[in-house]
C-alpha positions as CSV (number, residue, x, y, z in Angstrom):
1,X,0.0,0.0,0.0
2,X,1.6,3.4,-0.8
3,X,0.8,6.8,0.1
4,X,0.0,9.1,-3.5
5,X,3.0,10.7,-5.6
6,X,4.9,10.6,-1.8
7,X,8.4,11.8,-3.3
8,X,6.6,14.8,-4.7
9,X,5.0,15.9,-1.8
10,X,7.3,15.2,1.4
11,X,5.6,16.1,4.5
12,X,5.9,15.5,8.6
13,X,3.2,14.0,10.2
14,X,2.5,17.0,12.8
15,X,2.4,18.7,9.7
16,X,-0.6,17.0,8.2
17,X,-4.5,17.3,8.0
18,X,-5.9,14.9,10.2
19,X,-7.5,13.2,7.2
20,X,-3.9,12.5,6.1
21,X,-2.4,11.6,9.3
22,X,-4.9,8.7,8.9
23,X,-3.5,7.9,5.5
24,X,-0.1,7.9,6.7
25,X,-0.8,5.2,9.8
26,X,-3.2,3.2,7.3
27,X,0.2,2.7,5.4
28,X,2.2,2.3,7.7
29,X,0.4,-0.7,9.1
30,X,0.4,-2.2,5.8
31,X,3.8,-2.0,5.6
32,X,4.4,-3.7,9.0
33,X,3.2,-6.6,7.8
34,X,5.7,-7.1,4.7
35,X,8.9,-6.0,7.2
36,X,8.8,-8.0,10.2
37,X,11.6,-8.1,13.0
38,X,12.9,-11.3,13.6
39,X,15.9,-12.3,16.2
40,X,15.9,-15.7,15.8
41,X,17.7,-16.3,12.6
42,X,19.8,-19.5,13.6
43,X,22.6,-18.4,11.7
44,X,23.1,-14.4,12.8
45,X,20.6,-14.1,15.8
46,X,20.1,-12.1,18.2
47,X,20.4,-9.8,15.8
48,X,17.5,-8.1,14.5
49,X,16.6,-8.6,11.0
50,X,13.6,-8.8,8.3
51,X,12.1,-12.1,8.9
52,X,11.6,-12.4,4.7
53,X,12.6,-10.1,2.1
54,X,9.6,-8.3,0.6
55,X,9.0,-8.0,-3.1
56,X,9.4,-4.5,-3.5
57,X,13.2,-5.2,-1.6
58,X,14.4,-7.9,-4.6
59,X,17.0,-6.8,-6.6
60,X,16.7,-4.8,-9.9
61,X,17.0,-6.2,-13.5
62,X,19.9,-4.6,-13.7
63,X,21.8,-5.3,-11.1
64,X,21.0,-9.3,-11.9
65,X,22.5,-8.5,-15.2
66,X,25.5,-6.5,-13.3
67,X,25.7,-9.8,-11.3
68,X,26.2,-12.3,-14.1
69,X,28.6,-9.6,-16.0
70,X,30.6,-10.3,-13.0
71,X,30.5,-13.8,-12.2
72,X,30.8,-15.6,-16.1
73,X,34.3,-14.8,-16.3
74,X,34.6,-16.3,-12.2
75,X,33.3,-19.6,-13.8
76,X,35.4,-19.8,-16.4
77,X,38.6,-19.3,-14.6
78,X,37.0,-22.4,-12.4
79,X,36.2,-24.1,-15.3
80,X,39.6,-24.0,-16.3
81,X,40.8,-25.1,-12.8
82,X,38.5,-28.0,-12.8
83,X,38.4,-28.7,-16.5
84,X,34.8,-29.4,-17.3
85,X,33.2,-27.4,-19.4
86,X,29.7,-28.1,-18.4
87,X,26.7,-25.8,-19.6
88,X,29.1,-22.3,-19.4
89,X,28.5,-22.0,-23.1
90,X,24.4,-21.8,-22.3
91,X,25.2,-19.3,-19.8
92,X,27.1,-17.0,-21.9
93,X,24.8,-16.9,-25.0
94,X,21.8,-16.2,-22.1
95,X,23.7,-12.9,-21.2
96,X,24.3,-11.6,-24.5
97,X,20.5,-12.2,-25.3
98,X,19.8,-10.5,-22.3
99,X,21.9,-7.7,-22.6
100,X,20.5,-7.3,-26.3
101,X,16.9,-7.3,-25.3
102,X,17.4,-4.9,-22.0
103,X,18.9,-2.1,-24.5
104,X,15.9,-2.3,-26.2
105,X,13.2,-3.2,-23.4
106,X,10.5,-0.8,-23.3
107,X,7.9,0.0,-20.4
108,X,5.7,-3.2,-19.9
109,X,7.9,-5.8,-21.9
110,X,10.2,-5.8,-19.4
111,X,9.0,-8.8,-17.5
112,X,9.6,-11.7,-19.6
113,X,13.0,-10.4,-19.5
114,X,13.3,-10.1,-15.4
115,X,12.3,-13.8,-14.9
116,X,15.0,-14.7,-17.9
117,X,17.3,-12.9,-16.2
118,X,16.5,-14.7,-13.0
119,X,16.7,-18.1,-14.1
120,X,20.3,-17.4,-15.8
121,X,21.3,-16.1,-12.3
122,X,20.4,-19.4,-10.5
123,X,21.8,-21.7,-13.5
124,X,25.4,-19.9,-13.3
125,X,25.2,-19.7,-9.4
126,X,24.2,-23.2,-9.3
127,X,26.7,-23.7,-11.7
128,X,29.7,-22.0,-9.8
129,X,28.7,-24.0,-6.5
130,X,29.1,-27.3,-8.1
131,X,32.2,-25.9,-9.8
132,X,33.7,-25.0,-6.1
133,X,32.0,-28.7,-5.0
134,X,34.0,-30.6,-7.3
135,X,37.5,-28.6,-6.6
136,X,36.8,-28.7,-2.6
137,X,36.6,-32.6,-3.6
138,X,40.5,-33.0,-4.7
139,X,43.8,-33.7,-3.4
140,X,45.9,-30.7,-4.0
141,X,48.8,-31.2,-0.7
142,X,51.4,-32.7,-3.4
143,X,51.2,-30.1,-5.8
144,X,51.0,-27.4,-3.0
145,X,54.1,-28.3,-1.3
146,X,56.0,-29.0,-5.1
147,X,55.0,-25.7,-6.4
148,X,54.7,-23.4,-3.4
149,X,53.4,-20.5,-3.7
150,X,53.4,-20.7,-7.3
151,X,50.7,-23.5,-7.0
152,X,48.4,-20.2,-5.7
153,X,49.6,-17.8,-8.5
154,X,48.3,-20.7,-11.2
155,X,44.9,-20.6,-9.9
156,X,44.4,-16.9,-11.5
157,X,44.3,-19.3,-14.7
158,X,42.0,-16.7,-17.3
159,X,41.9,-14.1,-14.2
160,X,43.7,-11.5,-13.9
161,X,46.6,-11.9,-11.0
162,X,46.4,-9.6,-8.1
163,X,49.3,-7.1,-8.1
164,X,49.3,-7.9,-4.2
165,X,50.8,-11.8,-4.9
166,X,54.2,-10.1,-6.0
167,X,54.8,-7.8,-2.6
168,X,52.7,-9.7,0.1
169,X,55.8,-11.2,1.5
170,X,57.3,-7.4,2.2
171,X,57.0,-5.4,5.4
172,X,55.8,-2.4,4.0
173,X,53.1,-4.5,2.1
174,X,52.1,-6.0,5.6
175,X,52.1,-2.4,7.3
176,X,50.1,-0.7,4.5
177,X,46.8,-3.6,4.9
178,X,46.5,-1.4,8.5
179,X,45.9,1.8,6.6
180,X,44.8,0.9,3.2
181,X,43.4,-2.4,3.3
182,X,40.4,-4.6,4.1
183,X,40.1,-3.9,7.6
184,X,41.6,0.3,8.0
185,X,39.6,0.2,11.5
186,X,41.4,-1.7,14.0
187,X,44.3,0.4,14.0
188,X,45.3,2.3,17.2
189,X,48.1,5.1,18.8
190,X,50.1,3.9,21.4
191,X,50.0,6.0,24.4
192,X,51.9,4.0,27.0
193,X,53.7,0.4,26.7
194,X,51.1,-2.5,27.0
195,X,51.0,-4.6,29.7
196,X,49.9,-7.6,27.7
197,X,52.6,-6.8,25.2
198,X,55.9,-6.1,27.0
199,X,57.9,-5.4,24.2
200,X,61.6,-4.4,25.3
201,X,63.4,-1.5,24.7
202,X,66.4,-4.0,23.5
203,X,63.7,-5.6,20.9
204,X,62.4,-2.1,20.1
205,X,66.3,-0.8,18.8
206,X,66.6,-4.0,17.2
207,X,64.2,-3.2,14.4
208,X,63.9,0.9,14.4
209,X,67.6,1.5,15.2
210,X,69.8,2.5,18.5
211,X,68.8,5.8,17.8
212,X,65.6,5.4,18.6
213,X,63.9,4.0,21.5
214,X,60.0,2.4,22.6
215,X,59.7,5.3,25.3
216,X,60.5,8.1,22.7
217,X,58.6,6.9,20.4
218,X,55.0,6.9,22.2
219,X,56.1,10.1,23.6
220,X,56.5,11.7,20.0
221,X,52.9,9.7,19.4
222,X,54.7,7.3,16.6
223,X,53.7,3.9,17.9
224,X,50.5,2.0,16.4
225,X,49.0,-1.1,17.6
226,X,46.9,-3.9,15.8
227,X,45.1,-6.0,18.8
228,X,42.9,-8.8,17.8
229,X,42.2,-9.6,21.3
230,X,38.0,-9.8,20.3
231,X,38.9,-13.0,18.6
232,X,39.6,-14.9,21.7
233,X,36.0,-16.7,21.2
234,X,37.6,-18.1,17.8
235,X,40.7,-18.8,19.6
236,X,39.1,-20.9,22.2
237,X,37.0,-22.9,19.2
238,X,38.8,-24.1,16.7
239,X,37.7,-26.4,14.0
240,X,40.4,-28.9,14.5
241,X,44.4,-28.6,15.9
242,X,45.3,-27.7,12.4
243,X,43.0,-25.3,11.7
244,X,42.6,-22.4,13.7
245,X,42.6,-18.6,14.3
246,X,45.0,-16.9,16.6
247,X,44.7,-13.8,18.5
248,X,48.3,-11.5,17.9
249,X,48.8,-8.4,18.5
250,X,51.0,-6.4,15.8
251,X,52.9,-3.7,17.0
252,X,53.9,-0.7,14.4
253,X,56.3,2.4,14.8
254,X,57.0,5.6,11.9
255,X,60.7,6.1,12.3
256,X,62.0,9.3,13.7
257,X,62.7,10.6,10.3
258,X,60.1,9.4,8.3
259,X,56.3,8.8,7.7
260,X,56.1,5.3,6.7
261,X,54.1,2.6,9.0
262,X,56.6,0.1,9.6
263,X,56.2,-3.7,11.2
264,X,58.1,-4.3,14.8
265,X,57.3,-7.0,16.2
266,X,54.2,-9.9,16.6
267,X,53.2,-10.9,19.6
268,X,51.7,-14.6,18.6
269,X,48.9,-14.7,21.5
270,X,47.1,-12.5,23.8
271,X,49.1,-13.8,26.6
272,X,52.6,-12.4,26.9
273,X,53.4,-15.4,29.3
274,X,52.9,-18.3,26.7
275,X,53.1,-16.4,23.2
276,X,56.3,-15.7,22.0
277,X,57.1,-12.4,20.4
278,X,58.5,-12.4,16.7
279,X,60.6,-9.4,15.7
280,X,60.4,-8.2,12.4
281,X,63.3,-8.7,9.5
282,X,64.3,-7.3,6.3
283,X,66.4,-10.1,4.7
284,X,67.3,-14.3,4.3
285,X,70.5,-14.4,6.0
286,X,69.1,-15.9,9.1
287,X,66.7,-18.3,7.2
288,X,64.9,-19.5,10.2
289,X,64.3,-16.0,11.6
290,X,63.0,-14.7,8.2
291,X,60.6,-17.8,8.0
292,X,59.2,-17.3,11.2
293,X,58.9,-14.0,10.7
294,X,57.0,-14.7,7.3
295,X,54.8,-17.1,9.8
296,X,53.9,-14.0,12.1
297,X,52.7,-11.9,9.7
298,X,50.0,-14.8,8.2
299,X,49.0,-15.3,11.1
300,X,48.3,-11.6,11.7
301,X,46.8,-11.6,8.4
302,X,44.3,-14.5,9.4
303,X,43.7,-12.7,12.2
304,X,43.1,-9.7,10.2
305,X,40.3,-11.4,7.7
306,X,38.5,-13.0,10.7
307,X,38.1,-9.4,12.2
308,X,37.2,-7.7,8.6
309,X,34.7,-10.3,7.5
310,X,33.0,-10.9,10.6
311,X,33.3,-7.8,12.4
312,X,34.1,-4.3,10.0
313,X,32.1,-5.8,7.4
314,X,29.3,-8.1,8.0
315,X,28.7,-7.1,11.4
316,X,29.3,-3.1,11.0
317,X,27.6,-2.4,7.8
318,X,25.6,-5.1,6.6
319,X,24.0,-5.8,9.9
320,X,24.1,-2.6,11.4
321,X,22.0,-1.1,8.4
322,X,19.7,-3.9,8.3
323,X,18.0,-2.3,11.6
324,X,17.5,0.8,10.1
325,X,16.2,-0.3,6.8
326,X,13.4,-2.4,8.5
327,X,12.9,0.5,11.2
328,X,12.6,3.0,8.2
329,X,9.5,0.7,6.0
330,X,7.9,0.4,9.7
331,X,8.2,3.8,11.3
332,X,8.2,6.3,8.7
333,X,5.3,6.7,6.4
334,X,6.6,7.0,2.0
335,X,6.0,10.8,2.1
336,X,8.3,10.8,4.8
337,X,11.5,13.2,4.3
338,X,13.6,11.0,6.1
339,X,12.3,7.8,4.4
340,X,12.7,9.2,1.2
341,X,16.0,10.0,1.8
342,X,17.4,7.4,3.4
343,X,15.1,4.1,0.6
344,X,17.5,4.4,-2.1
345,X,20.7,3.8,0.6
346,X,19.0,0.9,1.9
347,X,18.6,-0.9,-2.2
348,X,19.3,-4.4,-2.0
349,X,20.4,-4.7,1.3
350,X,17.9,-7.0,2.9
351,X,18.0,-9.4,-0.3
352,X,22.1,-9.8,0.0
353,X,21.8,-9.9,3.9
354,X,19.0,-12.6,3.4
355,X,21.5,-14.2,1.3
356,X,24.3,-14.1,3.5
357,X,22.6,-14.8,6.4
358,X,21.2,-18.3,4.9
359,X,24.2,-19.5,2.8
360,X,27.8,-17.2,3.9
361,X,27.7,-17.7,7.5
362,X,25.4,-20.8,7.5
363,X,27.2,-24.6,8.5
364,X,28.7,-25.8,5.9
365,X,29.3,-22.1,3.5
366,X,31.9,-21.0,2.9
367,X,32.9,-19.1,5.8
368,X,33.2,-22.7,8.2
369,X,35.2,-23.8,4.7
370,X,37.5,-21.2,4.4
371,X,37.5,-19.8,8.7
372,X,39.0,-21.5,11.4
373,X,36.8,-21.6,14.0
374,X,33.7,-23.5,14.5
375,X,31.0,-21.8,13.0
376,X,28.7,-21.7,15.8
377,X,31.1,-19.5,17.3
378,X,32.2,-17.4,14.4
379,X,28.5,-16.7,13.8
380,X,28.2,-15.7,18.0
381,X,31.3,-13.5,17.7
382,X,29.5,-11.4,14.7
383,X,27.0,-11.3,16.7
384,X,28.3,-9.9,19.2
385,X,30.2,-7.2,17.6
386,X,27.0,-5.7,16.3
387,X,25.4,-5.8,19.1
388,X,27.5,-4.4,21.0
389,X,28.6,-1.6,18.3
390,X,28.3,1.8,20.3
391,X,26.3,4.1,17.2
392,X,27.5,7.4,18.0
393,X,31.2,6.2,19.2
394,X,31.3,4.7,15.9
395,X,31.1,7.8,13.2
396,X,34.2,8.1,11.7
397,X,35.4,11.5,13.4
398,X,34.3,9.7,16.7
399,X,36.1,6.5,16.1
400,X,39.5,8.0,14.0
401,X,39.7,10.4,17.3
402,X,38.9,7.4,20.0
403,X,42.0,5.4,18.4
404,X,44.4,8.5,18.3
405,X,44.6,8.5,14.3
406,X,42.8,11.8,12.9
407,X,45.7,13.9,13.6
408,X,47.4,14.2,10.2
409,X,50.6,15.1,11.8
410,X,51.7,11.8,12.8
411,X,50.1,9.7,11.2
412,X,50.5,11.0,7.9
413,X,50.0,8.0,5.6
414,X,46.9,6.9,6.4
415,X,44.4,6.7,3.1
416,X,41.2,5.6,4.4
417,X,41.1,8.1,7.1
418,X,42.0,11.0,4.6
419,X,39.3,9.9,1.8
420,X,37.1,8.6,4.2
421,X,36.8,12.5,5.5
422,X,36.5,14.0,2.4
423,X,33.2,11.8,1.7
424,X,32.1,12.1,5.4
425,X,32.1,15.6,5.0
426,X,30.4,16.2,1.8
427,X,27.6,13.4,3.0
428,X,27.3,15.7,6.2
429,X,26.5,19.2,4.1
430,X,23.9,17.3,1.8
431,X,22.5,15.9,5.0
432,X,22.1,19.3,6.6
433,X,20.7,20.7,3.8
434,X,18.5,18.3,3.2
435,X,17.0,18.4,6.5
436,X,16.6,22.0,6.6
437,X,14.6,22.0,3.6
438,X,12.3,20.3,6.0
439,X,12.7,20.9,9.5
440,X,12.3,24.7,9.9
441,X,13.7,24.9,13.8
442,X,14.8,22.3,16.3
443,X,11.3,22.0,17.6
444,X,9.9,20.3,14.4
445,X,12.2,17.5,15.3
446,X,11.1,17.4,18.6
447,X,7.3,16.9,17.2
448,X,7.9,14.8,14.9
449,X,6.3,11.6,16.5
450,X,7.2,9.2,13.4
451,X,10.7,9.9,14.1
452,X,10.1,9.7,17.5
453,X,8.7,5.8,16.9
454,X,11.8,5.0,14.0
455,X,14.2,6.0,17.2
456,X,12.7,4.1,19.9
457,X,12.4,0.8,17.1
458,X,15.9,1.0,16.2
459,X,17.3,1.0,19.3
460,X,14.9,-1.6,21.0
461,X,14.0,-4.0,18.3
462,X,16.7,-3.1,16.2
463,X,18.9,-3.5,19.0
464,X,21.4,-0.5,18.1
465,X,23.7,0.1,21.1
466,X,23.8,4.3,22.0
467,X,21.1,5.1,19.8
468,X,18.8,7.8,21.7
469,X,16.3,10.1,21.1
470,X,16.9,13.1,18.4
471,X,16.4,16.7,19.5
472,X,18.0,19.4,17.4
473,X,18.4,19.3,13.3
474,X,22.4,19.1,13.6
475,X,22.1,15.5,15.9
476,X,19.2,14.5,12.8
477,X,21.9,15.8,10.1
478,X,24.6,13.6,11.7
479,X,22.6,10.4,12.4
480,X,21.4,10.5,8.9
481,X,25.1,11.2,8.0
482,X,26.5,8.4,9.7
483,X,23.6,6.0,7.8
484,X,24.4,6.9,4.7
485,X,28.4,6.8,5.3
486,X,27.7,3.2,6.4
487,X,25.5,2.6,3.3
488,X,27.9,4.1,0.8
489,X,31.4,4.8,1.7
490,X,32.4,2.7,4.9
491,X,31.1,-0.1,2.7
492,X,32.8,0.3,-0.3
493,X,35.7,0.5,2.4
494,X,35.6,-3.0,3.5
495,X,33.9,-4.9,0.7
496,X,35.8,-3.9,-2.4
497,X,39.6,-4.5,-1.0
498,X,38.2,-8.2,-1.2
499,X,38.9,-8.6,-4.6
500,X,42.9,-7.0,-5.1
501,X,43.7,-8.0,-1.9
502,X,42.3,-11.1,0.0
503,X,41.1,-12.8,-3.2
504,X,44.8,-14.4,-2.8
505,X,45.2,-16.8,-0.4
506,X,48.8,-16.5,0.6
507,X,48.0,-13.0,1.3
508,X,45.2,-13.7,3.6
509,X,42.9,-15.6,4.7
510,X,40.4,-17.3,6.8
511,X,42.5,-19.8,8.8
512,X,46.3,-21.2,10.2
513,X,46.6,-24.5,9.0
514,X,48.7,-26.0,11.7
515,X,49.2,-25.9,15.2
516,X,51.7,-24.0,16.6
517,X,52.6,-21.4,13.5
518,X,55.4,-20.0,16.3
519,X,57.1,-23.0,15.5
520,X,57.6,-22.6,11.5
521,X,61.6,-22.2,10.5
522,X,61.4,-23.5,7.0
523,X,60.2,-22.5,3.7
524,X,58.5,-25.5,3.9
525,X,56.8,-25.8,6.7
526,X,55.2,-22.1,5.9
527,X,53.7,-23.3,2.5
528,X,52.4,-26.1,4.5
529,X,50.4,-23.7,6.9
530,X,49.0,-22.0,4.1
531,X,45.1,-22.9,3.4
532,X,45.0,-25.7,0.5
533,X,44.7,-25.0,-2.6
534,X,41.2,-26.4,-2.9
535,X,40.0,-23.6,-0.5
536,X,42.1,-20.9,-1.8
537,X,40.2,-21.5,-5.2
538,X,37.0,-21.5,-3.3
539,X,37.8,-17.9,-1.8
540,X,39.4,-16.4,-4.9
541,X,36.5,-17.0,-6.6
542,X,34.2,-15.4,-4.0
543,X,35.8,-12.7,-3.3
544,X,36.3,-12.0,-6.9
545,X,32.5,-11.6,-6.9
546,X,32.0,-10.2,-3.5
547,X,34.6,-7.5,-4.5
548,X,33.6,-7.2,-8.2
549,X,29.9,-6.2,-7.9
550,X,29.3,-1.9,-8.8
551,X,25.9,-1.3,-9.0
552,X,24.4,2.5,-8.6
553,X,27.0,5.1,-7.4
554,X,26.5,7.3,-4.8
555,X,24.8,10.7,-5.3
556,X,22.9,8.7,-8.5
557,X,19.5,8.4,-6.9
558,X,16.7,6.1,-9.1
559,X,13.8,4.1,-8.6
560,X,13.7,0.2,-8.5
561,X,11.4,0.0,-10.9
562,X,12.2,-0.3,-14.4
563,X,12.6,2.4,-16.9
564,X,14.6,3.5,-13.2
565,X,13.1,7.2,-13.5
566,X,14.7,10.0,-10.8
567,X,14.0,9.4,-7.1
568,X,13.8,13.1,-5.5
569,X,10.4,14.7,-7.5
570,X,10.7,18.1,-5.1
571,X,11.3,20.7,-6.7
572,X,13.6,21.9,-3.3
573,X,15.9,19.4,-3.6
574,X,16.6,18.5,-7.4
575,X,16.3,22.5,-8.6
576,X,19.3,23.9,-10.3
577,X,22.2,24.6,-7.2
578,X,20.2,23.0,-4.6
579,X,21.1,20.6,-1.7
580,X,21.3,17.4,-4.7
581,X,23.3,19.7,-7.2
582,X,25.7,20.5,-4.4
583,X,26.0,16.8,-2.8
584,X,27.0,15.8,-6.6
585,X,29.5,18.6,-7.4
586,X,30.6,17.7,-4.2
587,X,31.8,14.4,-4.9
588,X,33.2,15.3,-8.3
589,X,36.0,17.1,-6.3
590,X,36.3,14.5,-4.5
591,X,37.0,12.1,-7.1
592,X,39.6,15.1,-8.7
593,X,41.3,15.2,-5.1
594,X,41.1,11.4,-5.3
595,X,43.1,10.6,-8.0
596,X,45.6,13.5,-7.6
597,X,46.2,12.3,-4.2
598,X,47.2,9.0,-6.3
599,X,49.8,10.2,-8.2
600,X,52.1,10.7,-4.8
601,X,51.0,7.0,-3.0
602,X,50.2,3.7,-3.9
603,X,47.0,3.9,-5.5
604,X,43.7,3.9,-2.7
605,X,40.7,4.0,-4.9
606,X,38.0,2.6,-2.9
607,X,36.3,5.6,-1.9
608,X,36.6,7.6,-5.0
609,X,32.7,8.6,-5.1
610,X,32.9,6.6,-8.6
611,X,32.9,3.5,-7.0
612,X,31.2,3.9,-4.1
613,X,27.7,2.5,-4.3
614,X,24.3,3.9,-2.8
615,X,23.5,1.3,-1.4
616,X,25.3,-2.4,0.6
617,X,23.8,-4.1,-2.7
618,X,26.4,-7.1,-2.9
């Protein structure tokens, strides 16, 4: 049930006739009964979610089409692997007719083409699982430990190789996955040494030079730390005694003359008493210290795609926007402002979530394939990370300032936080102006009783820690801000370094393959930890899709429905140099600042507004 021509006419409630009012709560309780709360999914719960995905929330035609752009060439790098051709051929000519005949669709013809489309979507997924069933089915430990890491590298068969498999290996490479790769969030200044991590001064010189010392160095605020220490639930359930996630932490120093993040030692365990502490090297003199070295920093980096996967991506913006989305459809009538703002960020995201909910994180996905731990407690410790995800503490300026990073001047190199601000900021000034448009003073806030509902849902059945009741347009401006962000930007942060960067498994990924990684001295015996190569196949080619998926930019507002006509209809928002105009030339500096930034570092270009989506779609 839907309200009439709602985008044209955005109103709030207090604002309405009476005779309207009505209409509003008449359609609101039709929508209550297509988005449900439930926290009982056995895979994800407690955590709130939609109990089904509603029609009107299934993906677009073209974003099906997007999909199967993306995954044909995914298959045929695993037919290639698996050699069996099967039904790819069918496949293929499907999407070329399908690509023909959307070009030319027209208004009410479109249909026959939406359930073709869907059908050649479930024959190439169904396709690509029995692809990844047949490879998980062979014996691969010979040709892993003859070939070595080149046994990984030959996987990328008709795919492109990531640039990543040539410099994983290197410190700096290993540093720059703190500030530029999948997981930027975990990241944290040293103010005083750590009691769980008694590094020496001795150790300290060792690595940044007898010039320097451990003391000076958090005094002149150049010491970072990586602490992985929310793991410890994985820690204490691993799937077997060779396959397992560890809990390090990774300690991280800028040298006295110069601004590059560099790796100083790895503490292999939360407890200093019974985990020994690896110090970092530059060179294969001492082969077994380079090797065990080499071991440290995997099983940082398992470490490190536990906490992204589970934590800074599913559980931070996946899940964390899932309660708002279903708050929004139940709380805020369609000629809402804020639901009309806040619909198009929420496209897709209860259909992948669905998705992921029933098949990623389920026993027996991928995740319990390619993770360590057991997956009843993988899925408990996502759990808990978004429930107990503080809202406010977790805006970016909030959360860069609460780990000691936003000051430029000493952390200079740190791409996501610079970037990230850039789009923060420019999502902040079209949120402001957006809700002036509508909220003439503070007090309209205050009165607006369908606000007042969305609040009180999302933070009791949506369950989102911190979240309290709005009062003044700025707090409005900034929650909406940090929604969006999440949506768009923080996103595209953590989903799209999937694909150059932890689609290859040497690099990282879910799981230690042996007991005692502390142990490792040989060449050898570090291949052998690595995942086999039947599961490294089985990630690169998710990932590949998980972090190959654009669909809808951000600041490119449409409707779901096809011939996907312009979302904002009032006049106040879309007219020539208003708050839209603005939020768009915004983000076109952006992506000039972007790129020039680019020509001075290695290349960040996840949160160039280009390839930021609206919406968590994928």
């Amino acid at each position: 049930m839907s309200l009439l021509f709602p985008r044209k006419h955005p109103s709030l409630p207090q604002n309405d006739t009476p005779a309207l009012q009505a209409k509003r709560k008449w359609q609101l309780a039709h929508s209550r009964l297509s988005y449900v709360w439930d926290d009982q999914n056995p895979n994800v719960g407690p955590v709130p979610m939609a109990k089904s995905v509603p029609k009107e929330a299934t993906p677009t035609l073209t974003w099906s089409v997007n999909v199967i752009r993306v995954l044909i060439p995914i298959v045929e790098n695993l037919v290639a692997n698996v050699k069996d051709e099967l039904q790819l051929a069918e496949v293929q000519s499907h999407l070329s007719e399908i690509t023909q005949a959307l070009e030319a669709a027209k208004v009410g013809a479109h249909w026959p083409l939406i359930t073709h489309t869907s059908h050649t979507l479930k024959d190439l997924v169904a396709l690509f699982q029995d692809l990844v069933k047949k490879e998980l089915q062979q014996e691969s430990s010979q040709e892993q430990q003859e070939l070595g890491v080149q046994a990984y590298r030959d996987q990328f068969k008709t795919l492109d190789l990531p640039s990543v498999a040539d410099v994983f290996t290197q410190n700096q490479s290993f540093a720059r996955y703190r500030i530029a790769g999948p997981n930027p969030m975990l990241i944290k200044r040293l103010t005083e040494p750590m009691a769980s991590f008694p590094l020496s001064d001795t150790d300290f010189k060792q690595v940044m030079g007898n010039d320097d010392s451990l003391a000076k160095a958090i005094t002149d605020k150049r010491v970072y730390v990586v602490d992985y220490k929310e793991l410890s639930v994985l820690v204490d359930h691993p799937q077997a005694a060779n396959k397992r996630v560890f809990a390090p932490i990774a300690l991280f120093a800028v040298a006295k003359t110069g601004s590059e993040l560099c790796p100083v030692a790895i503490q292999m365990g939360q407890d200093a008493a019974h985990s020994p502490t690896v110090l970092a090297v530059t060179d294969t003199q001492d082969a077994a210290a380079f090797w065990q070295w080499q071991a440290a920093m995997s099983t940082v980096q398992v470490a490190d795609g536990n906490y992204h996967e589970l934590f800074v991506h599913l559980g931070r913006t996946h899940l964390l926007n899932e309660a708002f989305a279903v708050a929004t459809e139940r709380e805020l009538a369609q000629n809402h402002p804020v639901n009309i703002l806040l619909t198009p960020h929420f496209e897709g995201t209860l259909f992948i979530n669905n998705s992921a909910a029933g098949s990623l994180i389920a026993a027996g996905g991928p995740i319990e394939s390619i993770f360590g731990a057991q997956i009843s407690a993988t899925q408990k410790a996502a759990a808990l990370d978004r429930l107990s995800l503080d809202f406010y503490a977790y805006m970016l300026p909030n959360d860069l300032a609460a780990r000691g990073v936003a000051d430029k001047d000493y952390l200079s190199d740190y791409p996501y936080r610079d970037d990230a601000q850039l789009v923060w900021d420019a999502i902040a000034t079209w949120s402001k102006h957006y809700v002036e448009v509508y909220y003439q003073n503070d007090a309209a806030v205050v009165n607006d009783y369908e606000l007042a509902k969305w609040v009180s849902a999302v933070a009791t059945q949506g369950a989102v820690t911190g979240f309290k009741a709005i009062e003044s347009r700025p707090q409005l401006a900034e929650v909406l801000t940090m929604i969006i962000f999440t949506a768009s930007a923080q996103h595209a942060a953590v989903n799209f370094p999937q694909k150059p960067l932890m689609s290859f498994a040497p690099a990282l990924t879910g799981a230690t393959w042996c007991e005692a990684p502390s142990a490792i001295t040989t060449q050898a015996q570090w291949i052998a930890n690595m995942a086999p190569l039947q599961k490294s196949l089985q990630q690169l080619s998710l990932l590949q899709i998980l972090g190959g998926v654009y669909y809808r930019q951000l600041g490119d507002y449409q409707t779901n429905n096809f011939p996907y006509f312009d979302w904002f209809e009032d006049k106040q928002i879309t007219q020539s140099g208003g708050p839209l105009a603005q939020f768009k030339s915004s983000l076109a500096s952006i992506e000039t600042t972007i790129n020039a930034r680019n020509q001075h570092r290695p290349e960040y270009n996840v949160l160039l507004p280009s390839k930021i989506p609206v919406s968590i779609n994928i």
